[in-house]
Backbone as JSON, one array per atom type, in Angstrom:
{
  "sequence": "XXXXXXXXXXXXXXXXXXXXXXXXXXXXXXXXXXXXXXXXXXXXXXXXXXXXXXXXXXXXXXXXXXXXXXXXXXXXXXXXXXXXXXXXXXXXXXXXXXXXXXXXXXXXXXXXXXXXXXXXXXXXXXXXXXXXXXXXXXXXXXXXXXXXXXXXXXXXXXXXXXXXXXXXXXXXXXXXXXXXXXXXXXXXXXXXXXXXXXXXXX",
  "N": [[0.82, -1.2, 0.0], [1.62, 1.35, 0.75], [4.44, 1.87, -0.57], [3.01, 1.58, -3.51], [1.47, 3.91, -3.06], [3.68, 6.13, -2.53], [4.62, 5.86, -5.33], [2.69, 6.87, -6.86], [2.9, 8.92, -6.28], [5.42, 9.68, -6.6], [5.15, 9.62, -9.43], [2.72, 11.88, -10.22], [4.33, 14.04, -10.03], [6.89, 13.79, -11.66], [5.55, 13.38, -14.23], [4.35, 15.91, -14.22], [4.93, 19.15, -15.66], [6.56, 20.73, -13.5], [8.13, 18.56, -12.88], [9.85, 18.49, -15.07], [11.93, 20.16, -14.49], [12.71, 19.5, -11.82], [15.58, 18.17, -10.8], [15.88, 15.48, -9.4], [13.68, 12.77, -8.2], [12.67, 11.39, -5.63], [11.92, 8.55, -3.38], [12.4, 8.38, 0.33], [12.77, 7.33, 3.99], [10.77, 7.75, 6.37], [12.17, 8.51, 8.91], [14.73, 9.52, 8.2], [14.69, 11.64, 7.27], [15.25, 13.37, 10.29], [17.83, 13.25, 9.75], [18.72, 14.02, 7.91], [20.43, 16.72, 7.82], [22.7, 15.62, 8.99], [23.56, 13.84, 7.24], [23.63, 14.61, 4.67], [23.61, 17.32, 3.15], [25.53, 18.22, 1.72], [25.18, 15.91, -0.76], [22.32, 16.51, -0.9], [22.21, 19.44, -1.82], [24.0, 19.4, -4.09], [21.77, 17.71, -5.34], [20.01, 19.69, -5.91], [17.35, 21.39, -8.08], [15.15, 19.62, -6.43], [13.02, 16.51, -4.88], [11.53, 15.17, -2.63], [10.1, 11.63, -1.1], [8.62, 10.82, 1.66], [6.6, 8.47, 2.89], [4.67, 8.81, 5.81], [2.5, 7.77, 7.5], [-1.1, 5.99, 8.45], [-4.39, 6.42, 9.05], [-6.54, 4.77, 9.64], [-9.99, 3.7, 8.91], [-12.11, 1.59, 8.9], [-12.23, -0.35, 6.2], [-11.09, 1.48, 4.77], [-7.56, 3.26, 4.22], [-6.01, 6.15, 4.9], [-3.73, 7.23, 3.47], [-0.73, 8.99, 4.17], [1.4, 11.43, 3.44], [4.75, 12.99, 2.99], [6.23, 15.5, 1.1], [9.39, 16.56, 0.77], [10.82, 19.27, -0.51], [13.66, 20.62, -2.02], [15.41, 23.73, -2.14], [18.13, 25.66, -3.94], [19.4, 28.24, -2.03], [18.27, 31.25, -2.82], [17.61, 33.62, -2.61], [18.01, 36.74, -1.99], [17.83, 40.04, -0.8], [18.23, 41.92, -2.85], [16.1, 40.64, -4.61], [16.22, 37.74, -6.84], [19.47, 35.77, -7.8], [21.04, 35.82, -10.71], [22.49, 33.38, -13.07], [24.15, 33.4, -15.87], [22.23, 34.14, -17.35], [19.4, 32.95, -16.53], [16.92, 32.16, -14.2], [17.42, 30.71, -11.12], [14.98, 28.7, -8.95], [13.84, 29.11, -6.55], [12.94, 28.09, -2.88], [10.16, 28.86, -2.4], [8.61, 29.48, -4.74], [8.98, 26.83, -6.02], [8.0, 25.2, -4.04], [4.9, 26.65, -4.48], [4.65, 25.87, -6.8], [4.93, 22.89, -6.48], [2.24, 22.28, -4.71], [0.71, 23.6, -6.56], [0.32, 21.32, -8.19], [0.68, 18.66, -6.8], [-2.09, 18.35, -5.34], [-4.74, 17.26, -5.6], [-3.64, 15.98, -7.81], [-2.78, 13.34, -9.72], [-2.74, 9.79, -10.15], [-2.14, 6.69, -10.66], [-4.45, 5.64, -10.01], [-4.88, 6.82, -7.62], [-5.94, 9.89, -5.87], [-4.52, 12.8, -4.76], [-4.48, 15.41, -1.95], [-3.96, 18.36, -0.68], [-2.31, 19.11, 2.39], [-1.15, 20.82, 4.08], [1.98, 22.92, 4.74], [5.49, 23.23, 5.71], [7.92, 25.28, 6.36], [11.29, 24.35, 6.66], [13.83, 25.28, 9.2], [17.21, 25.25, 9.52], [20.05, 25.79, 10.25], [22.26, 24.17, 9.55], [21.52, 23.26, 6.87], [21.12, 25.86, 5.74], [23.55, 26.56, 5.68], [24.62, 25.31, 3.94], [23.64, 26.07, 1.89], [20.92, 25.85, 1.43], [17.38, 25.69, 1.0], [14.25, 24.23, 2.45], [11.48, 22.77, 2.07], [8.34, 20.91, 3.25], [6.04, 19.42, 2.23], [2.68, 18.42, 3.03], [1.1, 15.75, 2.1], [-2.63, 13.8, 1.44], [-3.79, 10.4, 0.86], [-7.04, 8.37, 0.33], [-7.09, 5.15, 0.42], [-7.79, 1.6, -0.17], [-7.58, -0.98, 2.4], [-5.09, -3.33, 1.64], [-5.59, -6.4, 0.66], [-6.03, -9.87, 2.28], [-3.74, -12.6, 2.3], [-3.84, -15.68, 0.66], [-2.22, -18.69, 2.76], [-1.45, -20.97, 0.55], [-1.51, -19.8, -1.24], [0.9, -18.57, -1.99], [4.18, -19.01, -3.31], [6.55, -21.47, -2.99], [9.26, -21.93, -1.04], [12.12, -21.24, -1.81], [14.68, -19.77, -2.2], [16.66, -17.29, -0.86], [17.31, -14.0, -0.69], [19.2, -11.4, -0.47], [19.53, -7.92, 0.04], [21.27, -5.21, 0.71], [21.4, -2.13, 2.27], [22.86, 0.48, 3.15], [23.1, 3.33, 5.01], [23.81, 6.44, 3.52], [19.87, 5.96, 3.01], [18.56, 4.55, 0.84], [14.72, 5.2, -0.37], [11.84, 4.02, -0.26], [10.48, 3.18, -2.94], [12.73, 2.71, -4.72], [13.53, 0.57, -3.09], [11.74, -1.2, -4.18], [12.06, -1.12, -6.97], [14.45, -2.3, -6.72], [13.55, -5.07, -6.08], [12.2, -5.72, -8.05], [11.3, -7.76, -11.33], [12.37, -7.81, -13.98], [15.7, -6.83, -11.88], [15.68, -3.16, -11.33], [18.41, -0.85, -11.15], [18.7, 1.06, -12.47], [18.94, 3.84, -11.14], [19.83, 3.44, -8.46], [21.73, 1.32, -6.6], [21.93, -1.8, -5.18], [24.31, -2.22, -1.95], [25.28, -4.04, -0.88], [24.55, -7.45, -2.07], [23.17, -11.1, -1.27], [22.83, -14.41, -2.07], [21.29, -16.95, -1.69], [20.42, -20.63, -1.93], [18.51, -22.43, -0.67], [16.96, -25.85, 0.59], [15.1, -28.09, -0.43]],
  "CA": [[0.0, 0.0, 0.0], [2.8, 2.55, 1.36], [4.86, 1.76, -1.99], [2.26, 2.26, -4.29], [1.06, 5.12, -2.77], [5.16, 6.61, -2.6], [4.86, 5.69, -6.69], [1.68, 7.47, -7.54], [3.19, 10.38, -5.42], [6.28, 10.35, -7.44], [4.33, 9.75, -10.78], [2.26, 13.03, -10.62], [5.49, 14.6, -9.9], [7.49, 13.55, -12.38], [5.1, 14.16, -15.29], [3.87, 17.16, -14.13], [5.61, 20.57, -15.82], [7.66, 21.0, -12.26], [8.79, 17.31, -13.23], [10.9, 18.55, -15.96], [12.85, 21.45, -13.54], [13.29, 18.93, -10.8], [16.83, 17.19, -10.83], [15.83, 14.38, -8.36], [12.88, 12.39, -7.53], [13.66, 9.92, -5.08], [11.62, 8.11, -2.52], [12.83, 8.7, 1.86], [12.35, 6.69, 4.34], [10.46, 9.2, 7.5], [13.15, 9.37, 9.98], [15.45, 10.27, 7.87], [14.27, 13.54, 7.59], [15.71, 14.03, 11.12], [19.13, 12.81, 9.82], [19.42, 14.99, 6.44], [21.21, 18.18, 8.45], [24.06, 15.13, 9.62], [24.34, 13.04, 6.56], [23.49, 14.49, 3.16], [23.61, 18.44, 3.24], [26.22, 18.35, 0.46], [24.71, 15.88, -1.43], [21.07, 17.7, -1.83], [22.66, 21.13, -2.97], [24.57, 19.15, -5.86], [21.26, 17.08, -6.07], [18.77, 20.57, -5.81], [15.85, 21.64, -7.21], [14.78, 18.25, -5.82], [11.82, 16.55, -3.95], [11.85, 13.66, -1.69], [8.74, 11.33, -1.03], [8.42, 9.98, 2.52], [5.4, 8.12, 4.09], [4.39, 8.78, 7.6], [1.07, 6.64, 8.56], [-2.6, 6.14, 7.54], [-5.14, 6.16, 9.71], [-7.71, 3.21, 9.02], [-11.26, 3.46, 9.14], [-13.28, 0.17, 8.09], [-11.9, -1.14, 5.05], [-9.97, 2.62, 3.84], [-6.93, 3.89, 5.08], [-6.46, 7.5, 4.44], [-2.49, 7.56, 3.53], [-0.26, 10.46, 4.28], [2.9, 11.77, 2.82], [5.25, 14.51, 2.82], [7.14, 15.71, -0.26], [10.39, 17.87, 1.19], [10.86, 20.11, -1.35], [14.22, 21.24, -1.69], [16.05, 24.19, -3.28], [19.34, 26.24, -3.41], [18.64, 29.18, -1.47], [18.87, 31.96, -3.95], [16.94, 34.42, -2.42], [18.58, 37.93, -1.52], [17.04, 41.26, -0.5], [17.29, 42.37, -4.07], [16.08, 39.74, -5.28], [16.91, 36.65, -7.21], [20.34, 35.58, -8.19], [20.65, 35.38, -12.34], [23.61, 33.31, -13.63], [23.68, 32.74, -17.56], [20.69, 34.43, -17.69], [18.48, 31.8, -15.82], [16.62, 32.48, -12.76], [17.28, 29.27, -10.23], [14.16, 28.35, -8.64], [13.57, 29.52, -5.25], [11.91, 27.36, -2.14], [8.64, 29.96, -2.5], [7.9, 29.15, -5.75], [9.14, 25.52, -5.79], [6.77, 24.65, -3.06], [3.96, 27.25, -4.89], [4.57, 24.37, -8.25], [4.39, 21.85, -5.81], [1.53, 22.32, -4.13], [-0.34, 23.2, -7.26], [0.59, 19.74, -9.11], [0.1, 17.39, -6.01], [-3.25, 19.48, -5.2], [-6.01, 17.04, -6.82], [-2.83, 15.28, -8.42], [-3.99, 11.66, -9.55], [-1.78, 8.57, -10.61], [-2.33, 5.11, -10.48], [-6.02, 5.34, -9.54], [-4.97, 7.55, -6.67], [-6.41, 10.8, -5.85], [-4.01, 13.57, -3.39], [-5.03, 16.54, -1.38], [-2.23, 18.86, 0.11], [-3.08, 19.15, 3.74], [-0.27, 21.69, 5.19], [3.29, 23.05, 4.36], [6.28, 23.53, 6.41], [9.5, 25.25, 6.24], [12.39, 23.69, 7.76], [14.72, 26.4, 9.46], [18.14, 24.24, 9.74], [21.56, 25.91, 10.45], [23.28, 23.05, 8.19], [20.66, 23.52, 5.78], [21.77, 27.16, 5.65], [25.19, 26.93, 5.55], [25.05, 24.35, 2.79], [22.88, 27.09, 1.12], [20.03, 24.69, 1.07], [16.01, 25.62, 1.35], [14.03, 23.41, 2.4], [10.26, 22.63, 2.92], [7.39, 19.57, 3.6], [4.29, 19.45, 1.53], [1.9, 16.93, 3.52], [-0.91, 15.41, 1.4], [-3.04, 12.09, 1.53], [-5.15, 10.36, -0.44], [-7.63, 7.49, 0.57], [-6.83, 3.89, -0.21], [-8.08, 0.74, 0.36], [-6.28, -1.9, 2.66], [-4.53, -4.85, 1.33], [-6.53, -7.9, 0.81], [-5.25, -10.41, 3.02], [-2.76, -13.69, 0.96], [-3.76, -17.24, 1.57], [-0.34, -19.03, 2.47], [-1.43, -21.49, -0.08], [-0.94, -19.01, -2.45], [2.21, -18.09, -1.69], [5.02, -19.51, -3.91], [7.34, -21.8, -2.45], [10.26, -20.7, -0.15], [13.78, -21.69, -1.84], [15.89, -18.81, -2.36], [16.73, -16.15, 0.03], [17.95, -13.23, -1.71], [19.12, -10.3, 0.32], [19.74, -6.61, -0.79], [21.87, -4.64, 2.11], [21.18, -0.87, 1.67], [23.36, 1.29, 4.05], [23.31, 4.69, 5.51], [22.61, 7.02, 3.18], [19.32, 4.94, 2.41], [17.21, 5.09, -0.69], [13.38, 5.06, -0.5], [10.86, 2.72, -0.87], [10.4, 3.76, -4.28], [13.92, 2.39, -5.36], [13.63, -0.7, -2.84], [10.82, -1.47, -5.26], [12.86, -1.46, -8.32], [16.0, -3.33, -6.77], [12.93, -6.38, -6.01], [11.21, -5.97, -9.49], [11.93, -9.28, -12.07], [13.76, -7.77, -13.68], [15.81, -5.6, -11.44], [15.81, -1.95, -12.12], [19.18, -0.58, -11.28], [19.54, 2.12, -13.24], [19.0, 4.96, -10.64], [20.42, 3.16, -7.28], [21.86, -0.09, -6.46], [22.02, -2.2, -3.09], [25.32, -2.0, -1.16], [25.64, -5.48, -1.5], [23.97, -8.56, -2.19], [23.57, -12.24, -0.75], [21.84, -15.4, -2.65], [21.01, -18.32, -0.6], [19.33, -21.4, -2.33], [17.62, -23.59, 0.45], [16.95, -26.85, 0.32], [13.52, -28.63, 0.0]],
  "C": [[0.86, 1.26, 0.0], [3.69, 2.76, -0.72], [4.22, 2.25, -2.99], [1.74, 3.2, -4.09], [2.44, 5.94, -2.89], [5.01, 6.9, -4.28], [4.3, 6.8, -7.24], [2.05, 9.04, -6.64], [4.38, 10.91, -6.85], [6.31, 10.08, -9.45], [3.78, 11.45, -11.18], [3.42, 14.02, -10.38], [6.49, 14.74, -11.33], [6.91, 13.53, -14.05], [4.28, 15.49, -15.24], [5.08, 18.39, -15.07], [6.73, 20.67, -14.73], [8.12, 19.57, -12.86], [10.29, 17.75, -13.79], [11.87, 19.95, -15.29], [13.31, 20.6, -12.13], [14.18, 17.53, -11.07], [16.74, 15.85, -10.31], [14.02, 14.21, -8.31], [12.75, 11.48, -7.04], [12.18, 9.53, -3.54], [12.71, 8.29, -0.91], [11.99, 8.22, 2.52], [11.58, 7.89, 5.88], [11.22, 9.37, 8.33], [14.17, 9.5, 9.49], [15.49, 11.66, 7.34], [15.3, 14.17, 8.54], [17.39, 13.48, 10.65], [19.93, 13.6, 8.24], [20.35, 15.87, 6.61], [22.59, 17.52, 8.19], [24.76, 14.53, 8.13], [24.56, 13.74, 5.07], [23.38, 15.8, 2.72], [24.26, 18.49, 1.85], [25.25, 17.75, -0.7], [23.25, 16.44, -2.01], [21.81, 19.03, -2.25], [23.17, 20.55, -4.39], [22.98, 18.74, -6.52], [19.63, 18.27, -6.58], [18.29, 21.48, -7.28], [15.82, 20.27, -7.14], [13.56, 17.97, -5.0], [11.77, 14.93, -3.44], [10.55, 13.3, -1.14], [9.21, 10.45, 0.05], [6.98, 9.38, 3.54], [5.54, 8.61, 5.6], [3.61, 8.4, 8.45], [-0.01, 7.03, 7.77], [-3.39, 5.77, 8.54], [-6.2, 5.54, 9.1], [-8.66, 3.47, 9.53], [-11.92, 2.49, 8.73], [-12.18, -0.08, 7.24], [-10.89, -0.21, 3.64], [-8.85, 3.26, 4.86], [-6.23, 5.29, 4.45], [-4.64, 7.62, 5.0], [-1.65, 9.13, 3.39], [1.2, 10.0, 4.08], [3.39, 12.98, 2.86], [6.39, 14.2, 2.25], [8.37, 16.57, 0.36], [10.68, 17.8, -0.33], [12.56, 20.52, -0.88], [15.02, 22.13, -2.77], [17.2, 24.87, -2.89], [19.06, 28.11, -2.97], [19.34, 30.45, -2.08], [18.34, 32.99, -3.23], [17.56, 35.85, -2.18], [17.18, 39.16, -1.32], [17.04, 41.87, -2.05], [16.94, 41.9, -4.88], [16.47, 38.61, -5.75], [18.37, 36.56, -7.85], [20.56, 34.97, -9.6], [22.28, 34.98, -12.84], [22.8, 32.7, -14.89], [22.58, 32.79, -18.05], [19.61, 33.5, -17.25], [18.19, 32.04, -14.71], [16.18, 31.24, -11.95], [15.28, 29.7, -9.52], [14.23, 27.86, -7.31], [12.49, 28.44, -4.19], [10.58, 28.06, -2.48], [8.47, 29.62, -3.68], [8.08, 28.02, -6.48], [8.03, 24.94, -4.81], [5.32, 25.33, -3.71], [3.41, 25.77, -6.31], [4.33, 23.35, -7.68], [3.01, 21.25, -5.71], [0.2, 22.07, -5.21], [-0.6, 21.78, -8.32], [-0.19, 18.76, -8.0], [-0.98, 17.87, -5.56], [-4.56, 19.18, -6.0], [-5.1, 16.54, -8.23], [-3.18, 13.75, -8.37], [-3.36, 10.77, -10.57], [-1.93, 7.4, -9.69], [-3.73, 4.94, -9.84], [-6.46, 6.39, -8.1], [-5.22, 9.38, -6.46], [-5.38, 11.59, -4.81], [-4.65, 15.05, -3.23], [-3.72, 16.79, -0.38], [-3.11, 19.28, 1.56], [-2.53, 20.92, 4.58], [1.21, 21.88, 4.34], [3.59, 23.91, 5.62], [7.24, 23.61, 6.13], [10.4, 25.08, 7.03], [13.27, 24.56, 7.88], [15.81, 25.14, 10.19], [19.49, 24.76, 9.5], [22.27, 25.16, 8.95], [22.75, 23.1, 7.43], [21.84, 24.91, 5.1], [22.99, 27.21, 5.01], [25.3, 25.96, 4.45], [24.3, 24.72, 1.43], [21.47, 26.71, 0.27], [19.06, 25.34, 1.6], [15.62, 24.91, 1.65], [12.08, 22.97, 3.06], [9.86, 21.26, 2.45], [6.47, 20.04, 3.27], [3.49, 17.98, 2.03], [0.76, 16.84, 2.42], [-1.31, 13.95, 1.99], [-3.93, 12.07, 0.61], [-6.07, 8.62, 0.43], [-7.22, 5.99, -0.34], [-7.59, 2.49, 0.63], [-7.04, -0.08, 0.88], [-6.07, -2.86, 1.99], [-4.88, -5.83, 1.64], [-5.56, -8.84, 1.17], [-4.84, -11.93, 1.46], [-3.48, -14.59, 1.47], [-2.45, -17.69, 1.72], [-0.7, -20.0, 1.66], [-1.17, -21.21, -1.35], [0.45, -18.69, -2.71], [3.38, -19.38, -2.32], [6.05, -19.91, -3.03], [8.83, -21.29, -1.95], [11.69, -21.64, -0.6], [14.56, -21.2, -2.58], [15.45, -17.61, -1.76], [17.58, -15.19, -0.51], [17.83, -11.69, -0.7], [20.15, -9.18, -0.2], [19.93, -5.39, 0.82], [21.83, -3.06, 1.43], [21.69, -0.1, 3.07], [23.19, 2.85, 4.16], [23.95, 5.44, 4.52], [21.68, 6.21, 2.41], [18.75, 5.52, 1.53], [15.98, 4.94, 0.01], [12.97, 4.29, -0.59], [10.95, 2.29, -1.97], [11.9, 2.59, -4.83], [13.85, 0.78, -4.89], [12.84, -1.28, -3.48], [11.61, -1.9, -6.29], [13.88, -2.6, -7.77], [14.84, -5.23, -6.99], [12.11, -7.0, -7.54], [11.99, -7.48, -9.85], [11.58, -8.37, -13.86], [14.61, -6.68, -13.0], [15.68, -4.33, -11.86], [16.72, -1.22, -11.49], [19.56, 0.91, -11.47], [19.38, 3.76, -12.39], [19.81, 4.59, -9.12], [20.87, 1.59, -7.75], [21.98, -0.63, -5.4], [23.85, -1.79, -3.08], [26.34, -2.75, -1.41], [24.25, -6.5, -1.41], [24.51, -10.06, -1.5], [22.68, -12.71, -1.9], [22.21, -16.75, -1.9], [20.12, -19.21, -1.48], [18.88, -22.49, -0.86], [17.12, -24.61, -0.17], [15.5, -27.69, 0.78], [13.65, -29.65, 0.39]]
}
């Protein structure tokens, strides 16, 4: 559910108009939010304008659970008192009107059957942000989904190969751990760390 909801987040994203101005669109896992300042400051400014898709819970009523997400938005903080900063004739693209494109894309934005509604925005005031000349805000939305119809284990394809995909500190997203499990992998934007393959024995 979380996954496909992460997808259809970074679907209307990624063909939206803002799509084609944003360098990055990457799935985040939610507590690494609180760990962006320590680990990855550098890399978002190389990787900015950018937007990062992390779940954070769904509250369940009956048979819908009403998923929530927040997009950090991030940009290189161009802003000055007289204005914007113009190299090569191009005017970078400011948190304020990065989050304004945001908002209006994911805002009744609708991929893979899924419907979003922006709830709230927040800008993150962050020293290391700052100094790494980094903007940075959180666009919450949700959208209603149904839960996941339960498996039979009879269904369930026999168990003989254990196949493990080690993803270290700085992690990728859902979004990507998706691709590494596809058949056939998909690679071409991340890769695991390392790999194991185990065949087991029936």
């Amino acid at each position: 559910m979380f996954e496909r909801a992460e997808q259809s987040v970074a679907e209307v994203l990624k063909t939206s108009a803002l799509g084609a101005r944003l360098r990055k669109v990457a799935g985040m896992e939610f507590f690494e939010r609180e760990e962006l300042a320590k680990q990855k400051a550098q890399q978002l400014a190389v990787e900015a304008p950018s937007a990062y898709i992390a779940p954070i819970g769904a509250p369940v009523s009956g048979d819908t659970a009403t998923v929530r997400i927040a997009v950090l938005f991030v940009a290189k903080n161009v802003a000055r008192a007289t204005g914007h900063v113009v190299r090569d004739g191009a005017v970078p693209l400011g948190i304020n009107k990065l989050v304004d494109l945001g908002v209006s894309v994911l805002h009744g934005g609708r991929a893979d059957g899924i419907a979003w509604q922006v709830l709230a925005v927040d800008f993150i005031d962050n020293q290391v942000f700052a100094a790494a000349g980094l903007a940075i805000a959180s666009v919450l939305v949700e959208a209603p989904m149904e839960l996941p119809q339960p498996v039979a284990l009879d269904d369930l394809p026999p168990f003989e190969t254990f196949v493990g995909l080690i993803d270290i500190p700085p992690h990728e997203g859902a979004t990507e751990h998706g691709k590494w499990l596809a058949e056939p992998p998909d690679n071409s934007a991340s890769s695991p760390d390392a790999q194991t393959h185990v065949s087991l024995e029936q």
